[in-house]
C-alpha positions, 0 to 999 in steps of 0.5 A: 500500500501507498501514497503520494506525500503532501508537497512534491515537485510536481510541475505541469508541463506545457501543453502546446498540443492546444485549446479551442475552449476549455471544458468549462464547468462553471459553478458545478462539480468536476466531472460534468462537461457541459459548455456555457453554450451548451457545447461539448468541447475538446479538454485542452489537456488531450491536444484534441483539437489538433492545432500545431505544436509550438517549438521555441524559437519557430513562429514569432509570437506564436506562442503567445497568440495561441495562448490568447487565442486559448484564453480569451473566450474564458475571460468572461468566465474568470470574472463570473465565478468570482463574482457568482460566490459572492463574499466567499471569495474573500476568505482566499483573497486575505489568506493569499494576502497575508501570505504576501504582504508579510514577506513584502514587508521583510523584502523591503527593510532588507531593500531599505539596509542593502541600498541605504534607504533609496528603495524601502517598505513603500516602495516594494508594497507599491510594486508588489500592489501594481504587479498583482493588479495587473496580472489579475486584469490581464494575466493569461493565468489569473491564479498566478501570484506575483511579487518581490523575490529574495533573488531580486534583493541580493541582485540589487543589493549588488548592483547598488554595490557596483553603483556605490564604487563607480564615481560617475554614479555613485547612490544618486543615480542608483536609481536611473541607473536600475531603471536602465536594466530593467528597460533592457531586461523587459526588451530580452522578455519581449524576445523570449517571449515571441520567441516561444522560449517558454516551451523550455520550461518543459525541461525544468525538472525536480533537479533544478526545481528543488535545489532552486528552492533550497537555495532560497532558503538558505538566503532566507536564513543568510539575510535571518541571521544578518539581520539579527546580528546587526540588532547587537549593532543598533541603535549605533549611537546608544551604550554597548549594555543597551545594545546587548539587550537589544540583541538578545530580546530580538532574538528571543522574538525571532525565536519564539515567532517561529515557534508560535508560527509552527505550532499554529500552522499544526492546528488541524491536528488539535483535539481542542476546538471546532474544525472550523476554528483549528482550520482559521487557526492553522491557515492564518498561523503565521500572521495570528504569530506576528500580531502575537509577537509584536504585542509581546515586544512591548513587554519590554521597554527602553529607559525613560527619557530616551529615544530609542527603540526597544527592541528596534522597529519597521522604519516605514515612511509614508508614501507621501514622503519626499524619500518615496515621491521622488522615485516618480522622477527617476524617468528625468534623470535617465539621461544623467546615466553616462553612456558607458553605464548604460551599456554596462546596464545590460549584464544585470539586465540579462542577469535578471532575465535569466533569473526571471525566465526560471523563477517566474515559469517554476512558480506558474507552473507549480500554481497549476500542477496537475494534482489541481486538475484546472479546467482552463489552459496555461498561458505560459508564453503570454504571461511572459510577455505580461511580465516584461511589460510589468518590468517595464512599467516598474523600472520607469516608475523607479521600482523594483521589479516583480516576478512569480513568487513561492510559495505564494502561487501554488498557495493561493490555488491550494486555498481556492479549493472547495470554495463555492462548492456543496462540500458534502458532494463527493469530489467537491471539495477538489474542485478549485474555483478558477477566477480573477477576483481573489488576486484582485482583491489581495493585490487591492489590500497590499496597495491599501497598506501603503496607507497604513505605515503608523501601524506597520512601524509598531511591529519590531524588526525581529518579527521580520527575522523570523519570518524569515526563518519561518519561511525557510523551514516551510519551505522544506516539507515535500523537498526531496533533497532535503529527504535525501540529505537525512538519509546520510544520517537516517535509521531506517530500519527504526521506521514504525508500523504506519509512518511512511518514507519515499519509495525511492528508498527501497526502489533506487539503489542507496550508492545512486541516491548518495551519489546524486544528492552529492551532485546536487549538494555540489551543485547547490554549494556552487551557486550558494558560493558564487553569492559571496564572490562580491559584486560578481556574485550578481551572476548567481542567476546563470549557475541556476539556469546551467541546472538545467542542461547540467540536469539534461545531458551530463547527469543522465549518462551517469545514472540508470533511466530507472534510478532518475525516474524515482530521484527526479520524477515529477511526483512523490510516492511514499510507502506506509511501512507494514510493520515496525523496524528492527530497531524500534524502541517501543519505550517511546511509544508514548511519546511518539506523534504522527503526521508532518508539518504542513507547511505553506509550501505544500501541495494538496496531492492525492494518493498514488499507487506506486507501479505494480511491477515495481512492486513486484520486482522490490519483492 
């Protein structure tokens, strides 16, 4: 017997094969067919309709036309179903939004340290704001989320550093300078694009997918562990022991925000309370944490008849403030750039491309895994396009710029799920409600917080710190990688009767899964080290991207097409052990506990029967 983990690799593929309306099914359950015209029509799954498959790099645009060709008769059909369940569609629409302003937040103090206060809080929840905006107005794939990266931080913040060494630049025209790259890195997308270059996504496998992530999260935990440092350094100006106590008390909230964080996100497990209560608890854990937290740095304060902070807090400015408004005048300053730096401008900007054309197709293609069984097509193609628009129009506001963002895309579909469905009906509960209103409406609430900054500058830094934290530890359940690292130190054979381990434990031989997780363990070691090569370290984007071809035609020649078919498959299968291990220990039974943690990043998957063959051949 068993079963498919929670939270997998687990990307849809790009189905060129096409579409000439999807098999919509509007406010029903899955599984009737019947069009809104009262037509049967092809799924766009099955290539039925029998339109010619796109190749990168043949057809200008045809991509793109195809995708609009494939969407646009849907577009009524995104805005009625959001509307037609009324005020259910904001349950959804907040969870996907505190799950991004959260880290929108976090971005922007990072933002504010790292480019000395000319991009900061404001400035990401207003780019973050427009990019939601339009990606849910005329986005291909509405259920995409998009925002600021911990990727594009650390490739700014190397570019500031660059720009802060060059005399004919220097911080003043930091700004322009950033405008530059981002025209230049929306022009490379429009080539892309009309180049049909999203067909690669194909390739994109759990390889370069899942050491992509662990890398996240460890800048996560690089910038946690920074920042907390630098709260032993602040105020600058204030006596070592007053620092010292600064330090400490923030740790001490980090610390207990991620604790706090985790043990609310477990709440389904609770035998305390009503189902609907431990579901509001778990799925808003982590801001339920945050308001916590923050009321508990209050608990300590700084001595009377100073102006220190204690612990220090968010230093949010109005967006009103002259230090924000005048990123609106960055367009006039765009001939100040010398020439030469604006020919310098294009590495970044190819840079960021690279990093952009992997980060954003991953996210939309883990927003619409085939374990959601969506109804209507991807839009890979165009919503690249869309992207290099939106690069544009940010870079000429003088912002950052956004892209798809984890795990907030397939987060948002996992929470759409059931909504406005008859849950007692078999299946309803899987059916996920594929509109354009929830993104709106989050976007519309990032957009809000602008206006907020006297409530957001009560929360203290260290809360951020912690989230920090928390996001890395969340993004481990499902990391295959990270599964495979323990085993180097795992028992297996202390596994209990009914808890459960990958199936490539037994199904792959044990030198194959070292061997590969070694490669990968080098592989992301590479791409870690080159982040701390100075200013080159801005390259980062195209070790990244050289996964995939390292991943297509070397490691395939090193490992039986049967071992890489269970250590880079595109699902998760895991057994349920029959019967206890030799070396359990039943003195523990009573302290043992079940289940896993849910993290944000996992994925709603149902349960796979591992092949019978296999099974029969492991026998």
């Amino acid at each position: 017997h068993s079963r498919r983990s929670r939270g997998g690799w687990r990307p849809a593929r790009v189905h060129s094969a096409s579409f000439t309306r999807a098999t919509l099914r509007p406010h029903t359950m899955a599984g009737d067919s019947d069009m809104p015209n009262g037509k049967v029509e092809p799924d766009w799954k099955t290539g039925a309709d029998g339109e010619a498959e796109i190749q990168c790099c043949v057809g200008f645009g045809a991509g793109i036309a195809k995708d609009f060709r494939r969407r646009r008769p849907l577009y009524g059909d995104d805005w009625s179903r959001g509307t037609g369940v009324g005020l259910k569609i904001f349950a959804p629409a907040t969870y996907i939004f505190f799950a991004s302003v959260l880290p929108a937040l976090t971005f922007g103090e990072q933002f504010r340290e790292e480019t000395q206060e000319l991009f900061s809080i404001p400035h990401i929840l207003c780019a973050t704001a427009i990019a939601g905006v339009l990606q849910s107005i005329f986005g291909g794939q509405p259920l995409l989320i998009v925002g600021v990266a911990e990727p594009i931080v650390l490739v700014y913040y190397y570019m500031f550093k660059y720009a802060d060494g060059q005399s004919d630049l220097g911080p003043e025209l930091f700004r322009p300078f950033c405008t530059w790259v981002l025209i230049f890195t929306a022009l490379m997308h429009f080539v892309l694009a009309f180049a049909n270059a999203s067909e690669y996504i194909n390739a994109f496998t759990r390889f370069s997918g899942e050491t992509f992530g662990t890398l996240i999260a460890l800048l996560f935990l690089q910038a946690a562990v920074k920042g907390l440092k630098d709260e032993f350094e602040e105020p600058h100006d204030a006596p070592v022991a007053y620092r010292m106590v600064n330090g400490i008390w923030s740790v001490f909230l980090a610390t207990a925000l991620v604790l706090l964080a985790i043990f609310l996100m477990g709440a389904r497990k609770w035998h305390v309370g009503r189902p609907w209560l431990r579901a509001l608890i778990a799925d808003y854990g982590a801001f339920i944490a945050v308001i916590v937290i923050t009321c508990v740095s209050y608990a300590v304060e700084a001595p009377d008849g100073v102006t220190w902070d204690l612990p220090t807090r968010v230093a949010c400015k109005q967006i009103y403030d002259k230090e924000v408004t005048d990123t609106w005048k960055t367009t006039k300053h765009l001939g100040d750039v010398p020439a030469g730096q604006v020919a310098v401008a294009l590495v970044p900007a190819l840079i960021i491309t690279v990093l952009f054309f992997f980060d954003h197709n991953v996210s939309a293609q883990l927003a619409q895994v085939d374990d959601f069984n969506l109804e209507k097509p991807p839009a890979y193609h165009y919503d690249f396009l869309l992207q290099g628009l939106n690069t544009l129009l940010l870079g000429l506001l003088g912002l950052p710029p956004t892209n798809g963002v984890l795990p907030q895309a397939p987060m948002h579909t996992r929470s759409l799920m059931g909504v406005g469905q008859d849950r007692s009906k078999p299946g309803a509960a899987d059916v996920v409600l594929e509109q354009r209103m929830s993104n709106l409406i989050q976007s519309v609430l990032v957009g809000i917080c602008l206006f907020i900054s006297p409530v957001i500058k009560l929360m203290p830094r260290a809360v951020l710190w912690g989230y920090f934290v928390f996001m890395a530890i969340e993004s481990f359940p499902g990391n295959q990688f990270i599964h495979r690292l323990t085993l180097f130190v795992m028992d297996i054979q202390s596994l209990r009767r009914g808890e459960s381990q990958p199936a490539y434990v037994d199904l792959v031989p044990m030198g194959d899964t070292q061997k590969f997780t070694v490669i990968q363990l080098t592989a992301l070691g590479a791409v870690y080290g080159v982040t701390w090569a100075g200013v080159y370290g801005i390259a980062f984007p195209l070790l990244i991207m050289a996964l995939v071809p390292l991943r297509q035609h070397l490691i395939v020649k090193w490992f039986p097409a049967a071992s890489l078919r269970h250590l880079d498959t595109a699902e998760d299968v895991e057994e349920i052990i029959e019967e206890d291990g030799p070396n359990v220990d039943h003195k523990l039974d009573k302290f043992s506990g079940g289940g896993v943690l849910d993290g944000a990043g996992a994925f709603v998957q149902k349960k796979h029967e591992a092949p019978v063959e296999e099974r029969m051949n492991r026998q």
